[in-house]
C-alpha positions as CSV (number, residue, x, y, z in Angstrom):
1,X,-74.2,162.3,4.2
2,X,-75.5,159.0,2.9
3,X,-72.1,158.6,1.0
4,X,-70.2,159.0,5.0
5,X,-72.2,157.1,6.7
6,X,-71.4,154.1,3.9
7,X,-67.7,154.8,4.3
8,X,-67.7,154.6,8.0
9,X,-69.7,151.2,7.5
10,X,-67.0,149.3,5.3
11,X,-64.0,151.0,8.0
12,X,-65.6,149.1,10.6
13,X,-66.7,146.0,8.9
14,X,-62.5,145.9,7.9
15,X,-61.5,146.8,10.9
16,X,-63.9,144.1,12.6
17,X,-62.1,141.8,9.9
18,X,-58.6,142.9,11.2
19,X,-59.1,142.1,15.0
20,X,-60.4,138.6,14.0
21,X,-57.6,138.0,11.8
22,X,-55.4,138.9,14.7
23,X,-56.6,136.4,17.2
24,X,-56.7,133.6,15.1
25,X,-53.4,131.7,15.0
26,X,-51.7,130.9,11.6
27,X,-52.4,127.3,11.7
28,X,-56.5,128.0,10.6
29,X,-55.5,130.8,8.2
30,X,-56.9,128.6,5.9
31,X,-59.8,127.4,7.9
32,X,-63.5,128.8,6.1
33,X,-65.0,130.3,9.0
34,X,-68.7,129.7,9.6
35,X,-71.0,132.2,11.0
36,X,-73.8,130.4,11.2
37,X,-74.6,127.4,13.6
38,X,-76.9,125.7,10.6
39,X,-74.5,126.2,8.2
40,X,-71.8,124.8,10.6
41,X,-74.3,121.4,11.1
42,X,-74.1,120.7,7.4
43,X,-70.1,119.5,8.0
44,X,-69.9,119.0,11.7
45,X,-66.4,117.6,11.5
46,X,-65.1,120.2,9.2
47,X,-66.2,123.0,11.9
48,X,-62.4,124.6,13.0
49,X,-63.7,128.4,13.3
50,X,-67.2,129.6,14.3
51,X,-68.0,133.1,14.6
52,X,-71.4,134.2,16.3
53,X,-70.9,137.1,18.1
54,X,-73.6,140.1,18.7
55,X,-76.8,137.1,18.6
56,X,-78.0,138.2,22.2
57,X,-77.8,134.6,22.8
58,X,-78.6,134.2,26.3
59,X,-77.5,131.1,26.5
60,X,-74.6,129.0,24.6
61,X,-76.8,126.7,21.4
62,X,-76.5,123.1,22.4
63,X,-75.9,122.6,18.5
64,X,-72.1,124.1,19.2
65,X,-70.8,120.9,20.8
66,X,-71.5,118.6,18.3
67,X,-68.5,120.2,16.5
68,X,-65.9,118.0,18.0
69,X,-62.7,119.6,16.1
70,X,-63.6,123.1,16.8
71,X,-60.5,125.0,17.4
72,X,-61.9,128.7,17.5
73,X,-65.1,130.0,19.1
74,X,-66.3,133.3,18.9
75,X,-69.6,134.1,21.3
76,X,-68.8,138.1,22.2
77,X,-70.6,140.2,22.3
78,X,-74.1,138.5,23.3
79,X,-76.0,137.9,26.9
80,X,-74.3,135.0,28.6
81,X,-74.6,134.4,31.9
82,X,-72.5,131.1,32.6
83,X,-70.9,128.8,30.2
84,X,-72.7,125.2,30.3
85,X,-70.6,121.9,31.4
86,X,-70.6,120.8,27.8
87,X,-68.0,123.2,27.4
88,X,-65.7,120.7,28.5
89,X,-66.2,118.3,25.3
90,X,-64.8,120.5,22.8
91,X,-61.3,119.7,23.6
92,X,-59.9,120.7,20.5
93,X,-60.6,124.5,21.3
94,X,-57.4,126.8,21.2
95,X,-59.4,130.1,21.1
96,X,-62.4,131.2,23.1
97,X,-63.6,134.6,23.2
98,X,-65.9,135.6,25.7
99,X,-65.6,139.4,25.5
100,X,-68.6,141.9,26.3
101,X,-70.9,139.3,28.0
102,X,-72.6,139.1,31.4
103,X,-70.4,136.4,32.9
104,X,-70.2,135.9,36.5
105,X,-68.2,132.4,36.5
106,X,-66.7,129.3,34.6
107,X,-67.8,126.5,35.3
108,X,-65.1,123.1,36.8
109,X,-65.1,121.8,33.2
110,X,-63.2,124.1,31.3
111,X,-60.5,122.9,32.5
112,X,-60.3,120.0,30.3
113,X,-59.7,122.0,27.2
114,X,-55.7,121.3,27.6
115,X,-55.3,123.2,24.5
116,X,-56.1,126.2,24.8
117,X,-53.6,129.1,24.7
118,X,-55.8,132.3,23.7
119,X,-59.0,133.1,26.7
120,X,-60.6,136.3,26.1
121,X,-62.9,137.5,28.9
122,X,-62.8,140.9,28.9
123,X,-66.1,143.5,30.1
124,X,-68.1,141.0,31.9
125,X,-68.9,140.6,35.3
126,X,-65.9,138.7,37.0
127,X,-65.3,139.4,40.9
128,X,-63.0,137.1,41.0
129,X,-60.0,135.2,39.2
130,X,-61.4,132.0,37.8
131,X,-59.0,129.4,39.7
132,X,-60.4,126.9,36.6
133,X,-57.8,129.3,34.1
134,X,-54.9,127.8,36.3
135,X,-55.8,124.2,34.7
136,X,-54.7,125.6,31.2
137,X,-51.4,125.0,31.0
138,X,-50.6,125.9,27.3
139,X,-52.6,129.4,27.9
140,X,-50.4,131.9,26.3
141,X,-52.9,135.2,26.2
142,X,-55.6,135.9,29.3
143,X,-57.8,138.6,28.8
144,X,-60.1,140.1,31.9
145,X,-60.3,143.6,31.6
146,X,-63.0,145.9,32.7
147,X,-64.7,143.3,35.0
148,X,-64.0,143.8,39.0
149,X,-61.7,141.3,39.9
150,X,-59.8,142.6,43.3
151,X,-57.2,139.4,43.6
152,X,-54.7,137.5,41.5
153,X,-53.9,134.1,43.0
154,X,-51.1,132.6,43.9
155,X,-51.0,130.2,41.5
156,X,-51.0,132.0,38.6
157,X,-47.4,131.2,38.5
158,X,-48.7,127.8,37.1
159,X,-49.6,129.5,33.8
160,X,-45.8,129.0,32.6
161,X,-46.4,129.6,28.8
162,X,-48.5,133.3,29.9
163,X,-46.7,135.9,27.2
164,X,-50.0,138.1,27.3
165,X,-52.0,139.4,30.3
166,X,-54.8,142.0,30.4
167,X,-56.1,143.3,34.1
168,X,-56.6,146.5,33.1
169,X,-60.0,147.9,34.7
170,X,-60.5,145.9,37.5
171,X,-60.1,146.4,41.5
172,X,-56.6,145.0,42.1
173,X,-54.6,146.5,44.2
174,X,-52.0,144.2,45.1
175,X,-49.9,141.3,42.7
176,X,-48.7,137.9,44.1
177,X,-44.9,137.6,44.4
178,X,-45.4,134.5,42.6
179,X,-45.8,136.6,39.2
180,X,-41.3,136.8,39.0
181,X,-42.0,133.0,38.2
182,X,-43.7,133.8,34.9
183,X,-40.4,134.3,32.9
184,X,-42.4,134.0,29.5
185,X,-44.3,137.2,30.5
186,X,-44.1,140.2,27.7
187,X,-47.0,142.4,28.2
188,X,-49.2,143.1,31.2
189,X,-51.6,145.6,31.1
190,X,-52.9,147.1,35.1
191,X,-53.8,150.2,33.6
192,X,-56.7,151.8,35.8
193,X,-56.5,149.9,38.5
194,X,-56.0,151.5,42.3
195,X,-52.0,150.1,42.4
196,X,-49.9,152.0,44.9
197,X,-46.8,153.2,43.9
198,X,-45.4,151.3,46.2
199,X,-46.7,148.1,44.5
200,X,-45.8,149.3,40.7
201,X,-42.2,149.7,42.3
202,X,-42.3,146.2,43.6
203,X,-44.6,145.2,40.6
204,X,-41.3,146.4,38.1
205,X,-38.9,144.2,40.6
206,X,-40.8,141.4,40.0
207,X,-41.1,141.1,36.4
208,X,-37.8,143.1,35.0
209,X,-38.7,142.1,31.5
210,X,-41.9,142.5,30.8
211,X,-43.6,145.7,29.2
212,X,-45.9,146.7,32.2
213,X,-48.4,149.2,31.1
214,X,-49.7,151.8,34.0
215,X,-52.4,154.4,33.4
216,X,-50.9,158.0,32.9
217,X,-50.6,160.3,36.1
218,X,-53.7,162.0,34.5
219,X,-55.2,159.3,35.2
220,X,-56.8,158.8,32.1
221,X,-56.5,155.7,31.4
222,X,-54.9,156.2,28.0
């Protein structure tokens, strides 16, 4: 028994490994990733990747912003509530993932991080669409799932680079006719959400090349 439990440990420490591998892009492969603020304050300007996820930190360390060339920032899986204005200084910042927290908005500065192109956000506590994401015009990958978001704006069509977008699990029922104007679009995910058929008909129409996943008739969700 001892011997299983050890086995299933090192799967999902590799599998844990995997999924962060994925999300990093290519050009920190080679990037040492620090996952551990004091560590990280020993060579501030070196800091590219930080990984502190599952710290129940309640609120984001103030330590965090003095690494200017940040590129990658990992705070899932803790207690956050809001995201401080300092978030705006780290301007560098191509990656933030925000998954599993207790997030209820984003604050007006997060919009100056012009470079970011990957926004995870999934399983918090979103009821609406952050306007602030329209700001980010490089953003190639949005991630909201599971929060309880009932309206896409408009304006989403300003997200021209979009390739990747996750809405699965929320309360959206309707999508803006402005979405046939993201032509980079691949993959959107509405699965379990209360879509008419109606609106998946129109919602195919609208974006002819994109792999749309809906939930099975069952609906299951899977």
């Amino acid at each position: 028994m001892l011997g299983l439990k050890f086995t299933h440990f090192i799967i999902s420490i590799f599998i844990s490994a995997i999924s962060i591998a994925q999300t990093i892009p290519s050009s920190l492969d080679t990037c040492y990733r620090y996952s551990s603020i004091e560590e990280a304050k020993l060579n501030p300007e070196n800091v590219r990747i930080l990984l502190i996820p599952k710290e129940k930190l309640t609120k984001i360390p103030k330590a965090i912003f003095l690494f200017k060339n940040l590129a990658y920032l990992d705070l899932s899986k803790n207690r956050l509530k809001e995201l401080p204005a300092e978030i705006g200084s780290l301007t560098k910042l191509e990656v933030l993932i925000l998954d599993k927290n207790n997030i209820i908005a984003l604050p007006d500065e997060l919009g100056k991080l012009k470079e970011l192109k990957k926004v995870y956000l999934g399983k918090n506590e979103l009821t609406y669409f952050p306007l602030v994401l329209l700001e980010l015009t490089k953003l190639e990958k949005l991630i909201l799932n599971q929060n309880t978001i009932s309206t896409i704006p408009y304006a989403i069509q300003d997200l021209k680079e979009l390739n990747y977008l996750d809405l699965w699990e929320n309360d959206i029922t309707s999508l803006p006719e402005s979405m046939k104007n993201l032509t980079k679009l691949k993959e959107l995910d509405v699965r379990i959400t209360p879509l008419s058929p109606t609106e998946k008909e129109k919602i195919n129409k609208l974006l002819p090349n994109t792999n749309i996943h809906y939930s099975n008739s069952c609906n299951c969700g899977y």
